[in-house]
N, C-alpha and C positions, 0 to 999 in steps of 0.2 A: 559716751552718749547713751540716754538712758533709753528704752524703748517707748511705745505709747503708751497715754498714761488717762485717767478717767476725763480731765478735763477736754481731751485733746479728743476724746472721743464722744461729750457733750456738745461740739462743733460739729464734727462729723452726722452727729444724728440729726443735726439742725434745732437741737433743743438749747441752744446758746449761741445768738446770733449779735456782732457786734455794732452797733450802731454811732456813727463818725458822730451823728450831732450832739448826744448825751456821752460820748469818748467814754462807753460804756457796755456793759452784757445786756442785752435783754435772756433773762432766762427765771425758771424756778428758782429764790434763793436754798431750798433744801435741797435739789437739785444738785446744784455749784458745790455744797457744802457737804452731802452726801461722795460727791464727785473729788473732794479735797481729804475724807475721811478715806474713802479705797484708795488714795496714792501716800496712804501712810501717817499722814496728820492726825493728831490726837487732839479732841475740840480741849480746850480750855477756859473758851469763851464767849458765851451767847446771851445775846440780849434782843427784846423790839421793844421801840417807841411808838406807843399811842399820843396821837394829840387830836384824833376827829371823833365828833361826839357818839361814833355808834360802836367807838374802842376798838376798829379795826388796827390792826398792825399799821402803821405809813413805813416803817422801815425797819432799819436790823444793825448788829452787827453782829459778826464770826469771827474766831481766832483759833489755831491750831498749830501745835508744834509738832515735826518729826522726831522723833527720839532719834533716828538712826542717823537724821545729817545734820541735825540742829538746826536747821531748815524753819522758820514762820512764815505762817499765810494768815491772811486776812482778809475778809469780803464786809463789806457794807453795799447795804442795800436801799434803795426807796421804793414804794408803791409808788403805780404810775393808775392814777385814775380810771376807771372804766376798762383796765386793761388786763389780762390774765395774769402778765408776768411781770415781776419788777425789773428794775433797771440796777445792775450789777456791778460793783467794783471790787476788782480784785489783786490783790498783792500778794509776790511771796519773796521776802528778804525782803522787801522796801521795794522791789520793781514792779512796777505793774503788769499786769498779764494783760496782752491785746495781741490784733491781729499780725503786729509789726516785732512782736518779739517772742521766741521760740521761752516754752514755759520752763524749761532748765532746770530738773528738779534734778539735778545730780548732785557729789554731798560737798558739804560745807568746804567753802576752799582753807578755808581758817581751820576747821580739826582734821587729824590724822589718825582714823583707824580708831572713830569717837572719842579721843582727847584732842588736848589743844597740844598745836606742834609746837 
């Protein structure tokens, strides 16, 4: 079991609170994604969609691989109107990350010692 890890202490500071109706993060998405790059993920992938006419960002997406567990994470984001922070979703392996499940970042159960067993 790994110790704590940046996300886990995004919650703890209250800067990433989860919300049952949108089954989602309210938080900073550079935050999140600042918070996925200190536990090791290396970005590989960033993008935002504009579609309102004063070309704000409405959304995002993130991707990042761990070189050392082979481990992927990935966050998509929406603006939420009138509101500070977007609304968060985040993956890593294909699980989603919530309040109902421990974030797991220990190494890949599939490589051994960074090859494939």
């Amino acid at each position: 079991m790994q110790g704590r890890n940046a996300i886990d202490e995004l919650r703890e500071q209250g800067r990433m609170t989860w919300i049952d109706a949108e089954d989602g993060w309210v938080a900073a998405p550079e935050d999140v994604m600042d918070a996925l790059v200190n536990d090791g993920f290396v970005e590989c992938k960033r993008a935002t969609t504009t579609s309102r006419r004063d070309l704000r960002p409405t959304g995002g997406v993130w991707q990042g691989v761990n070189g050392s567990t082979g481990s992927v994470a990935s966050t998509i984001w929406t603006e939420r109107p009138s509101r500070a922070h977007a609304v968060v979703f985040i993956t890593i392996d294909g699980e989603s990350v919530n309040p109902r499940r421990s974030l797991g970042l220990e190494a890949n159960p599939y490589m051994d010692n960074g090859g494939e067993s």
